[in-house]
N, C-alpha and C positions, 0 to 999 in steps of 0.2 A: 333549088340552089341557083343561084345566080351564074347566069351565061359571063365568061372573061372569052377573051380579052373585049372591054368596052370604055367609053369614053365617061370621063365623070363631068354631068352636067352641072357640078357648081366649079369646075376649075378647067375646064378642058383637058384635062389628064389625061392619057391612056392607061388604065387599070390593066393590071396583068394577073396572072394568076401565079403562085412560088409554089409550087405542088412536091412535095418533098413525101417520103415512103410513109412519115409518121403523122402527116398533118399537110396542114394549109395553112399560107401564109398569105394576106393579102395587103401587097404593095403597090407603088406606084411603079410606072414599067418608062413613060416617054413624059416630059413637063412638055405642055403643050407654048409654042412659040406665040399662039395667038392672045396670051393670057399673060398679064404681067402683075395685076393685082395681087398681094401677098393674102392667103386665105391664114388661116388659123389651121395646126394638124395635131395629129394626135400628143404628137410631145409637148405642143403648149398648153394642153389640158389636164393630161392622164393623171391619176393619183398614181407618185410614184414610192410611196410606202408600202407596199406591197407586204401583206402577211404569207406565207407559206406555211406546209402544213405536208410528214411525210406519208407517205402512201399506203404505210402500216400503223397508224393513229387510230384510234378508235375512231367512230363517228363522235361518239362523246365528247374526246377531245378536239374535234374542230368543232363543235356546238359551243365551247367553253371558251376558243380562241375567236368563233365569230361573235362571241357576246362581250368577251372584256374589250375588243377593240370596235366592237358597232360596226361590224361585217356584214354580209350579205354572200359574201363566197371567199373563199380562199384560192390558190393555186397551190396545187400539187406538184411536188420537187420531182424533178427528173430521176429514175435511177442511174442513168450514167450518161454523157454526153450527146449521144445518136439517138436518145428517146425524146420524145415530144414531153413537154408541160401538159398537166392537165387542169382540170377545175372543179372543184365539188360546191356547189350550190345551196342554199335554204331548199329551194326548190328540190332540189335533188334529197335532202335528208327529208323531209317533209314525205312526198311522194313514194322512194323506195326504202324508207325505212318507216317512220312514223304510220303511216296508211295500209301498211302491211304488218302492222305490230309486233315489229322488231326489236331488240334490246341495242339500242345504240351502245352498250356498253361491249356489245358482243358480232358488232358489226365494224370492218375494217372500213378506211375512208375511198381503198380500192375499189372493195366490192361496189362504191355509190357514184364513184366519181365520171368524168366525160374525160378520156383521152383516147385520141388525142381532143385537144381543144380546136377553135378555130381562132389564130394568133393575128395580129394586126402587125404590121409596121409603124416605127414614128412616125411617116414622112405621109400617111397619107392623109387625105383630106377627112376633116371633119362631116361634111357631105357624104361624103364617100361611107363612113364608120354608120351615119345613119343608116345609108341605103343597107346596106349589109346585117344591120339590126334588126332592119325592118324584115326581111327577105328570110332572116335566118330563125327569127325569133328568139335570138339571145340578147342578153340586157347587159352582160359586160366578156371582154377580152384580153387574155394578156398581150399586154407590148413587149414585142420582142425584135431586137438588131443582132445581127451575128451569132444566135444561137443562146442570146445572153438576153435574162428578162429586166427588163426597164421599169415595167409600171404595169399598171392593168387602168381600161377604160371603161366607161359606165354610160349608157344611160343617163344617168344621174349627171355625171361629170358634163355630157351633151348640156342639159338642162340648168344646171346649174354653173356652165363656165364657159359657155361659146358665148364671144359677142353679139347683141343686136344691133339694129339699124336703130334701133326708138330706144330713146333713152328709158332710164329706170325708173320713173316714177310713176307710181300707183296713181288711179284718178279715184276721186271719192264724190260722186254726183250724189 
């Protein structure tokens, strides 16, 4: 797990940790004075269509909602305001259902899921959502502000939606 509070080497930020009884949230905590260059953060990226999926669903049925909509995870609805979001994964159905030759029809999305999860802020840096990926070994996150979910981040969204320095074009030698 990654040591907070610490400094984020693409924006000078100071990283905080929001450690709350259900989860983690990782924000930005001090904009750093010495940094004026506008980075790119999670809310000019995130996919903000978000599928949901509740916590007494078959596994079946999130199989059936990550395949009509070209998913890779879903987020798991709250039971009530004070509980954390969770997240249920390919990964996850794959590993503790499939591999263990379970009847997803007869397996809840509880019994498989990760909560809490580990949630993101808008406001932090794309850098930052790296390091955190890298460290954590997760490949996507929900975005979450005031207790309210925004979007969820990927991997993917990294790779296919943060700006480069080199323009787009393929070379063909």
């Amino acid at each position: 797990m990654p040591r907070f509070p610490r400094q984020d080497k693409g924006t000078g930020v100071q990283l905080g940790l929001l450690v709350r009884e259900w989860g983690i949230v990782l924000r930005h905590a001090h904009p750093s004075p010495q940094n004026d260059t506008i980075m790119l953060t999670v809310a000019d990226i995130m996919t903000q269509m978000v599928q949901t999926i509740d916590r007494t669903a078959t596994v079946t049925d999130a199989i059936v909602q990550m395949r009509i909509h070209g998913l890779r995870s879903l987020i798991v609805n709250r039971i009530s305001l004070d509980m954390p979001y969770g997240i249920v994964t390919e990964r996850d159905i794959v590993y503790k259902v499939f591999a263990r030759q379970m009847n997803p029809n007869r397996v809840r999305v509880q019994d498989v899921m990760r909560q809490p999860c580990i949630a993101v802020e808008p406001t932090l840096s794309l850098h930052s959502v790296a390091q955190m990926f890298s460290e954590t070994g997760i490949q996507r996150a929900p975005v979450i502000h005031d207790g309210e979910l925004l979007g969820v981040i990927s991997v993917t969204d990294l790779v296919m939606r943060a700006e480069l320095d080199a323009p787009l074009s393929p070379s063909f030698a």
